[in-house]
C-alpha positions as CSV (number, residue, x, y, z in Angstrom):
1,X,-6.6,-17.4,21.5
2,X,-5.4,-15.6,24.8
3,X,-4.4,-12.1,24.7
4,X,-1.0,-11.4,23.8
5,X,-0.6,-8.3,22.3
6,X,-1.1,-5.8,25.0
7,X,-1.7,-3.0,24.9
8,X,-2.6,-1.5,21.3
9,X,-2.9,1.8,19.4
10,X,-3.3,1.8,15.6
11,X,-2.8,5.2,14.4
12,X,-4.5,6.0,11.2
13,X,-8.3,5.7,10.6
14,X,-9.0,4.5,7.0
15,X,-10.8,1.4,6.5
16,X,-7.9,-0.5,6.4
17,X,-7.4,0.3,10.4
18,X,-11.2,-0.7,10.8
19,X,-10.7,-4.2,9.0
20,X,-7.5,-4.7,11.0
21,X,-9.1,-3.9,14.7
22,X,-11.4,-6.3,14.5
23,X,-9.0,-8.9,13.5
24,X,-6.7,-8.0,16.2
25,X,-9.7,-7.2,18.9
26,X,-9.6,-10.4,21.0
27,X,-6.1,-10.6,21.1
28,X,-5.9,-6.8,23.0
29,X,-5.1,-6.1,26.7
30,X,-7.2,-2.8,25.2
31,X,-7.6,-1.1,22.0
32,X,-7.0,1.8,21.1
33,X,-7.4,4.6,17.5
34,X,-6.1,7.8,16.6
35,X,-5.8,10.0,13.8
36,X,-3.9,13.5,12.6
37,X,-6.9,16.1,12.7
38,X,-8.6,16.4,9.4
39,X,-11.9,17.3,8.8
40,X,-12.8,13.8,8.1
41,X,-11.4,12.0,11.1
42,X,-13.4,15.1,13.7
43,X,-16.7,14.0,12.1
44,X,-15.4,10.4,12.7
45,X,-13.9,11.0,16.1
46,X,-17.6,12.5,17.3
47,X,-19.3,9.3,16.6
48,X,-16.9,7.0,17.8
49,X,-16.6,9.1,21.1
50,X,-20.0,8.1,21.8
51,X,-19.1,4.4,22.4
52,X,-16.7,3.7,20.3
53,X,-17.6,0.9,18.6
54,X,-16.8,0.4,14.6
55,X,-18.9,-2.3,12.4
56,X,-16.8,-4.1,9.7
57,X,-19.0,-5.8,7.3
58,X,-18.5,-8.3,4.5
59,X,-19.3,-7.9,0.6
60,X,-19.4,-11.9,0.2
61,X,-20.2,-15.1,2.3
62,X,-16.7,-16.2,2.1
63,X,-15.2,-13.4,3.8
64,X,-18.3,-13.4,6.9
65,X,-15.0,-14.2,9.5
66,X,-13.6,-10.6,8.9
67,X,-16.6,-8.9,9.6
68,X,-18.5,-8.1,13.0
69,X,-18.2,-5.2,15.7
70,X,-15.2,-3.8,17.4
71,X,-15.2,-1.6,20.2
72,X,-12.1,0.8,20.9
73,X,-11.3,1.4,24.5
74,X,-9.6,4.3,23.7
75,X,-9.9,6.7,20.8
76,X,-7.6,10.1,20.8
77,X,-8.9,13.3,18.9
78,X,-5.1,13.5,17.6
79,X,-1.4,12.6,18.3
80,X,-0.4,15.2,20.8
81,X,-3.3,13.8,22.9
82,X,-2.4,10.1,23.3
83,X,-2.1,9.0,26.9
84,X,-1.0,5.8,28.7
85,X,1.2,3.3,27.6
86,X,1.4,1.6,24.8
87,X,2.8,-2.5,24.2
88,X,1.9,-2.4,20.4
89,X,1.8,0.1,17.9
90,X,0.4,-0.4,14.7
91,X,0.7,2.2,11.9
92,X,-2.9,2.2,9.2
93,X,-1.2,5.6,7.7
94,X,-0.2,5.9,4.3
95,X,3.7,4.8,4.2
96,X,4.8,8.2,2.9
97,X,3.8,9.5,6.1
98,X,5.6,7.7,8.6
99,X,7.7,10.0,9.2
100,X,5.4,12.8,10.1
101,X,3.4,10.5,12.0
102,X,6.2,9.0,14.1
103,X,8.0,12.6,15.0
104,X,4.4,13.5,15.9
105,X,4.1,10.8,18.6
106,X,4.1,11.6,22.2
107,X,6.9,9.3,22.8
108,X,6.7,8.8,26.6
109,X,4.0,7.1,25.8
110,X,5.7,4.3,24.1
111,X,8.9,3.7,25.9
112,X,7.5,-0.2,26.6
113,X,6.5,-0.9,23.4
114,X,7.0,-4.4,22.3
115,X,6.1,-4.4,18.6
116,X,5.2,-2.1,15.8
117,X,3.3,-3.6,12.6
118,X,3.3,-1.5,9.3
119,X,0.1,-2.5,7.9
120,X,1.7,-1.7,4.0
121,X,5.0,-0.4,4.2
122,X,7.1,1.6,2.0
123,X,10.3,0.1,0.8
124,X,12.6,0.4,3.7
125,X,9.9,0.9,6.1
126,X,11.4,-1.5,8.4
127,X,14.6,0.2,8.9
128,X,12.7,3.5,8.9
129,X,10.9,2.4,12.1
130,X,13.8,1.0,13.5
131,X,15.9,4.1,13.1
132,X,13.1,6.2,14.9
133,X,13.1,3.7,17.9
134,X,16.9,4.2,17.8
135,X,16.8,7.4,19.8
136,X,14.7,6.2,22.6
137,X,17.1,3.5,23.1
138,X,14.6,0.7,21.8
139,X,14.3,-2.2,19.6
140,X,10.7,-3.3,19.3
141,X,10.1,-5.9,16.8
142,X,8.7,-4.7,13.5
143,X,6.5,-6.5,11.6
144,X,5.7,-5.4,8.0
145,X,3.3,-6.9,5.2
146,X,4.0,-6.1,1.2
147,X,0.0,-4.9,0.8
148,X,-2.8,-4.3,2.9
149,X,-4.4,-7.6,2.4
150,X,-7.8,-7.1,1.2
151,X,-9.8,-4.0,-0.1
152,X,-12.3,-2.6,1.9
153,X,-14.4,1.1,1.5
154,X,-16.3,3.2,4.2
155,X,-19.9,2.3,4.1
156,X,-21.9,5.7,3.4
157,X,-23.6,5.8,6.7
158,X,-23.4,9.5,8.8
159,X,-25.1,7.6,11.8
160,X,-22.0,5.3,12.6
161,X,-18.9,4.2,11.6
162,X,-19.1,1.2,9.5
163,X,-17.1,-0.6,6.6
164,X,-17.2,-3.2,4.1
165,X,-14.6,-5.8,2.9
166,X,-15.7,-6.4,-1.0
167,X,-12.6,-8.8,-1.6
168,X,-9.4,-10.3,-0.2
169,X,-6.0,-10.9,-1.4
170,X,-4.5,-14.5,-2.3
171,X,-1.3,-13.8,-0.4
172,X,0.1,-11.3,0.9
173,X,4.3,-11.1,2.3
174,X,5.6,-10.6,5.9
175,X,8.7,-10.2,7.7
176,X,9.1,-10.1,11.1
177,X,12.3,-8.9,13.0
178,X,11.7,-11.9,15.6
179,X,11.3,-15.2,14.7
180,X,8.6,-15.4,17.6
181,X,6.5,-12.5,16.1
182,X,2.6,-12.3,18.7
183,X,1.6,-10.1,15.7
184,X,2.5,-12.4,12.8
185,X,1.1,-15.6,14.4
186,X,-2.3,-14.0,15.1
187,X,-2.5,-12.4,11.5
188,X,-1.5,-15.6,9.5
189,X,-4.3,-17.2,11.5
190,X,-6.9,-14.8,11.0
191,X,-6.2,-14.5,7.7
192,X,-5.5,-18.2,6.9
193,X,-9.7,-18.4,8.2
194,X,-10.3,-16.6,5.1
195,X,-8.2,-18.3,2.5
196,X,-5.3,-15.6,2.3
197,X,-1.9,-16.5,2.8
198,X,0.9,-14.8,4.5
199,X,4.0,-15.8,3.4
200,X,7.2,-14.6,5.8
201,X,10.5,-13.9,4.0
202,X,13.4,-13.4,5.8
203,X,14.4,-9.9,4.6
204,X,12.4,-6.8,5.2
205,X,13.2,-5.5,1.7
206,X,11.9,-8.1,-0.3
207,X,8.9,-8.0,1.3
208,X,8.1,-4.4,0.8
209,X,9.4,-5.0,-2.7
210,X,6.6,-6.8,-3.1
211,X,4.2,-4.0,-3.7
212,X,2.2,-4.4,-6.7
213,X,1.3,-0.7,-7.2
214,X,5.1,0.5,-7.4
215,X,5.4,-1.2,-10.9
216,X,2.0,-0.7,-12.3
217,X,0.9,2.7,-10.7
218,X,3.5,5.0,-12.0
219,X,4.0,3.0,-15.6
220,X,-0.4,3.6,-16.4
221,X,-1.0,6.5,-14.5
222,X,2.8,8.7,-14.5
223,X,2.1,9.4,-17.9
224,X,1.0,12.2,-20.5
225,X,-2.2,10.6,-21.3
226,X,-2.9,9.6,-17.9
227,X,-2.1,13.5,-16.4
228,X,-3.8,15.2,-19.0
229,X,-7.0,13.2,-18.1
230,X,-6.8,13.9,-14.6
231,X,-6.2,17.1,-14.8
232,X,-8.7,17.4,-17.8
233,X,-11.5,19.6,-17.1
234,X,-14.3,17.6,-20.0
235,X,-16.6,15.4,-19.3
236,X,-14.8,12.9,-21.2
237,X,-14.4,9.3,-19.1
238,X,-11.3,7.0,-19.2
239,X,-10.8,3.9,-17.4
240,X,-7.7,3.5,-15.6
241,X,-6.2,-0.4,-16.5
242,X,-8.1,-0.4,-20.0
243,X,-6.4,-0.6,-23.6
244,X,-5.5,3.1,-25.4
245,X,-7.8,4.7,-26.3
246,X,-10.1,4.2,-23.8
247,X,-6.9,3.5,-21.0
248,X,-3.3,4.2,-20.7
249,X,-2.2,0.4,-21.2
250,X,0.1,0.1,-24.5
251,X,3.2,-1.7,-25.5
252,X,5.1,1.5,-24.0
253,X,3.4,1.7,-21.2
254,X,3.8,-2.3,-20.3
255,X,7.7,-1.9,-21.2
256,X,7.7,1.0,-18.6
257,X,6.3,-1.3,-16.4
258,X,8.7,-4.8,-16.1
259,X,11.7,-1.9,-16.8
260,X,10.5,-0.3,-13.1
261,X,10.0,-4.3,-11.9
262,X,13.7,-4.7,-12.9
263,X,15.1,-1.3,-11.6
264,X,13.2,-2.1,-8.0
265,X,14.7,-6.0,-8.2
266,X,18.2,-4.4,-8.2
267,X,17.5,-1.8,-5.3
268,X,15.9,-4.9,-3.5
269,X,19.2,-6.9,-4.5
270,X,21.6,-4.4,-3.3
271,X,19.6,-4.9,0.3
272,X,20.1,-8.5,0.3
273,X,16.8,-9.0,-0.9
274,X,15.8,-11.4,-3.3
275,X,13.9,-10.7,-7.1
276,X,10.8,-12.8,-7.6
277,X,8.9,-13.4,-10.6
278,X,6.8,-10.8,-11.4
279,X,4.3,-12.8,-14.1
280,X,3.8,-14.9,-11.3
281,X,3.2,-12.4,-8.9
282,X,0.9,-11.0,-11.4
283,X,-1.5,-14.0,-11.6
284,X,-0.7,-16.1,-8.5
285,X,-0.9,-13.4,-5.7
286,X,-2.9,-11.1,-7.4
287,X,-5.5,-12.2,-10.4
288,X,-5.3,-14.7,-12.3
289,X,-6.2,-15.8,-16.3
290,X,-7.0,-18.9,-17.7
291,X,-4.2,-21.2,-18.2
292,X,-5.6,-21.4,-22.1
293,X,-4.4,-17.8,-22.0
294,X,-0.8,-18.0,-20.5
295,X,0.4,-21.4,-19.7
296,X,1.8,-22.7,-16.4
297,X,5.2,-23.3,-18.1
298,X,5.1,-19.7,-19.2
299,X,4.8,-18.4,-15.9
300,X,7.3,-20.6,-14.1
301,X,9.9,-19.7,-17.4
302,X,9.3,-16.2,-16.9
303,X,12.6,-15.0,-15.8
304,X,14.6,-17.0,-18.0
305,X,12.9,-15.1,-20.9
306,X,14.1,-12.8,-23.2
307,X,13.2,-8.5,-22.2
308,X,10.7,-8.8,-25.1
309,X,8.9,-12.0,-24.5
310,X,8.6,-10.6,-20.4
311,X,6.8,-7.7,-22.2
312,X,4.6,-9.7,-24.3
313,X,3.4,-11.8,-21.4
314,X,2.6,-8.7,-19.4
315,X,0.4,-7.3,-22.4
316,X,-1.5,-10.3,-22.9
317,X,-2.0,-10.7,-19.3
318,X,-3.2,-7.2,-18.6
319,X,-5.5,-7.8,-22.2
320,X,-6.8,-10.8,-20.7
321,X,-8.0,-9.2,-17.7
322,X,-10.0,-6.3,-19.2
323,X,-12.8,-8.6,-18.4
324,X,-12.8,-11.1,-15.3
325,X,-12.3,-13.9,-17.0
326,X,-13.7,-16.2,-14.2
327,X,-17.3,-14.2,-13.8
328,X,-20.2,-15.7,-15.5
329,X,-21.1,-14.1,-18.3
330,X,-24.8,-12.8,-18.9
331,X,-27.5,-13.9,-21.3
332,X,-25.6,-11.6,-23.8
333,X,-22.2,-13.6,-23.3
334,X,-20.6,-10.6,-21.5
335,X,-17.9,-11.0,-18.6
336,X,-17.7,-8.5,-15.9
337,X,-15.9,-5.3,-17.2
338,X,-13.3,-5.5,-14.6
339,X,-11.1,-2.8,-16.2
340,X,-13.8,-0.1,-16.3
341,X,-12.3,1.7,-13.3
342,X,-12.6,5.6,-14.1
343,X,-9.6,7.9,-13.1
344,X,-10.2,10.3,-10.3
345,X,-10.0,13.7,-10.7
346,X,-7.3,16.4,-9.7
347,X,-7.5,20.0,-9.6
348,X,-5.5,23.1,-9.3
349,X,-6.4,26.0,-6.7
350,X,-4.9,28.9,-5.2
351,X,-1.7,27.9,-7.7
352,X,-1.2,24.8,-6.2
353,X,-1.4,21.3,-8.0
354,X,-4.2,18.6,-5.9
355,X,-3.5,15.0,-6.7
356,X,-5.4,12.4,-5.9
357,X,-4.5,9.4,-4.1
358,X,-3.7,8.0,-7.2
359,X,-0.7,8.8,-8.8
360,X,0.3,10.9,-5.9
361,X,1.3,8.1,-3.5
362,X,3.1,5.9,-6.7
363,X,4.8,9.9,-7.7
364,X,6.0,9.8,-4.1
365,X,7.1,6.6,-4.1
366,X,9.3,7.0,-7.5
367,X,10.7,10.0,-5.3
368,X,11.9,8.2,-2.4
369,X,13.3,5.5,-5.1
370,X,15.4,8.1,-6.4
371,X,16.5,9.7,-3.3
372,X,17.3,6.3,-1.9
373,X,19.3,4.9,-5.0
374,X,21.7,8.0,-5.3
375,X,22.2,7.7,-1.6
376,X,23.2,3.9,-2.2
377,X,25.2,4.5,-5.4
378,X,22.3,3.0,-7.7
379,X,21.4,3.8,-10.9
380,X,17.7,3.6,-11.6
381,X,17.0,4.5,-15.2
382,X,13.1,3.6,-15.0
383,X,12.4,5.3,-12.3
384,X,14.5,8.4,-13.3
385,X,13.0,8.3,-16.8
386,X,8.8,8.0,-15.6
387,X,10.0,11.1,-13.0
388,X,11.8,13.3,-16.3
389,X,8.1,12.5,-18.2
390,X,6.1,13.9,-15.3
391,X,8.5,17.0,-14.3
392,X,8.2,17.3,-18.4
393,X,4.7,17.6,-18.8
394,X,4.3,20.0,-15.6
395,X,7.0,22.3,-17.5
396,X,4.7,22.1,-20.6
397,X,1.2,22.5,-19.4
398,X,2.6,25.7,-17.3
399,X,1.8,23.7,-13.8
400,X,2.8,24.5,-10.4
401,X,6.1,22.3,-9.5
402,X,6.4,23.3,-5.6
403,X,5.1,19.5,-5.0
404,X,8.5,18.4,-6.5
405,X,10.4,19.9,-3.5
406,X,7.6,18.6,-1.0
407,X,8.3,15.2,-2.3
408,X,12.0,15.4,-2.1
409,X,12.4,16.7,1.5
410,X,9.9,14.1,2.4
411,X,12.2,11.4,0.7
412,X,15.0,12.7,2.4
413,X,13.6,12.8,6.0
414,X,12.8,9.0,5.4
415,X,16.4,8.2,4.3
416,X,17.7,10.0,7.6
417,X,15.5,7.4,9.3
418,X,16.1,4.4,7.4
419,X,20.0,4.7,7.4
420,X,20.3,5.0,11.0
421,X,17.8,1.8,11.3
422,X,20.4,0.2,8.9
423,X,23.4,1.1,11.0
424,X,21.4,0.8,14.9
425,X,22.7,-2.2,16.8
């Protein structure tokens, strides 16, 4: 394949922008990485300023095409320091962040950009990047994917930079903004190599509807038993997708769960989007159970069933996968304990509430849901409800709430972004 991207800067430097650059490598003019300072992306910068070259490995035989080394031509100590021009951007950040990383950007510096790629964008991302490009007078295609598409870690090596992909996604959505997308060609090859689809869709919002973790995130981990955990202070462990009482997952909390798919297929609706099948998306695109345990005529019939036989599917499916019921079992008859995935820990210092990752992206997400929907004229009652359960408990445990306005200015700088990417010509 001949080069046809450019010139390329990814900006972000988690794993996922590792696992990407070498996909994209032979198809760049040059390559180049930047982060926002942190003390985690200096110690990184250091060692990649030496020569700049990353090393992407792979967990399993299968996924040997994704791994290999990739050498940056370029790599920025932060934004303000970015230089040259730039054909292709491609943003590895969090989604929430987009906008802080975009009004951060030098922009001189990408006044001939030809294409932007969200690597997994928030709901509305498309028209959030298109609304930023607005004011420099451009319209680079934009090309976003529902999920990063596999799930890869930093290797715990000081001496270099180096990463490994432990497993990939079935298929993962796209939508391009030109039917003649560089970027989406060379990933559904790359990817294709390795047995992952990409399906394109022609709407931006159904694609970044299709996000797994806004459904499932916010009905397990936006809840009582899931805060008071995190924020617990014992030595106690719970797993995060396991039954009550060692997990959050209940008959409540799976109801919370297809009520936030349904709230989300009416946003997506509203935006010309389409609803898809969320059983389906469930075991098709993401993992699977035996066909002894829900049938294929189940899952095709899903949305012509009743709200209560949805739910019952849901909770046998999530019961089904508390082991990975396609591992060989030992000598013992056990399955891989696929659920036993313990909850990381938060924290309160200096007054101020520390989330981790998880639920503060999915509490951020449910934020920008809201903000969105009254701006349309939507009501949400999902969403709305999981949001009145966590600003609940934070009244009741006596926490900090100054996150709550953080959130909601956040939402509301996106929404300046994505309606005048809705309304840009």
């Amino acid at each position: 394949m001949s080069a046809s991207l450019g010139r390329v800067l990814i900006v972000g430097a988690g794993p996922a922008a590792f696992q990407t650059a070498r996909i994209i490598a032979n198809q760049c003019d040059s390559l180049g990485l930047v982060n926002r300072l942190s003390e985690r992306w200096l110690s990184m910068y250091q060692l990649l300023n030496k020569d700049g070259v990353a090393q992407v490995n792979a967990a399993t035989p299968s996924l040997e095409r994704l791994s290999g080394r990739v050498k940056f031509d370029f790599v920025f100590k932060e934004l303000s320091s970015i230089r040259g021009q730039w054909d292709t951007l491609i943003l590895a950040t969090p989604s929430h962040v987009y906008c802080d990383v975009l009004g951060s950007l030098p922009n001189r510096h990408f006044r001939s950009v030809r294409q932007v790629v969200l690597i997994s964008s928030l709901f509305g991302g498309h028209q959030l990047v298109k609304g930023f490009f607005s004011d420099l007078k451009l319209m680079p295609d934009v090309l976003v994917f529902s999920n990063y598409f596999a799930a890869t870690k930093f290797n715990a090596d000081n001496a270099s930079v180096s990463v490994i992909t432990k497993a990939a996604k079935k298929r993962i959505y796209a939508y391009s903004s030109s039917s003649k997308c560089n970027a989406l060609l060379l990933f559904e090859q790359s990817l294709g190599e390795v047995g992952i689809e990409v399906v394109a869709l022609g709407n931006g919002f159904s694609v970044e509807g299709r996000n797994i973790t806004s459904y499932v995130h916010p009905a397990f981990f936006i809840t009582p038993f899931s805060l008071n955990h995190i924020f617990s202070e014992t030595g106690d462990i719970k797993y995060m997708y396991k039954l009550f009482p060692e997990g959050p997952v209940t008959t409540a909390t799976i109801h919370t769960l297809v009520e936030l798919w349904r709230d989300i297929s009416k946003l997506t609706q509203h935006f010309s989007g389409t609803a898809f099948n969320l059983l389906q998306f469930l075991n098709d695109d993401n993992y699977p159970v035996h066909q002894q345990t829900i049938s294929r005529d189940q899952i095709d019939r899903f949305m012509e069933l009743s709200p209560i036989e949805q739910e019952y599917l849901i909770y046998v499916r999530y019961s089904a996968i508390l082991i990975d019921p396609f591992s060989t079992p030992d000598a013992k008859g056990r399955y891989f304990d696929f659920s036993a995935v313990p909850y990381a820990k938060g924290k309160v210092t200096a007054g101020k509430l520390h989330f981790p990752r998880v639920p503060k992206e999915d509490l951020q997400t449910l934020y920008w849901f809201k903000v969105l929907a009254i701006h349309e004229g939507i009501e949400l009652p999902a969403v709305n409800r999981v949001l009145e359960i966590f600003e609940t408990w934070l009244n009741e445990q006596r926490l900090p709430n100054q996150l709550i306005e953080e959130f909601y200015a956040q939402a509301e700088n996106s929404l300046s972004w994505v309606v005048k990417g809705i309304h840009y010509e």
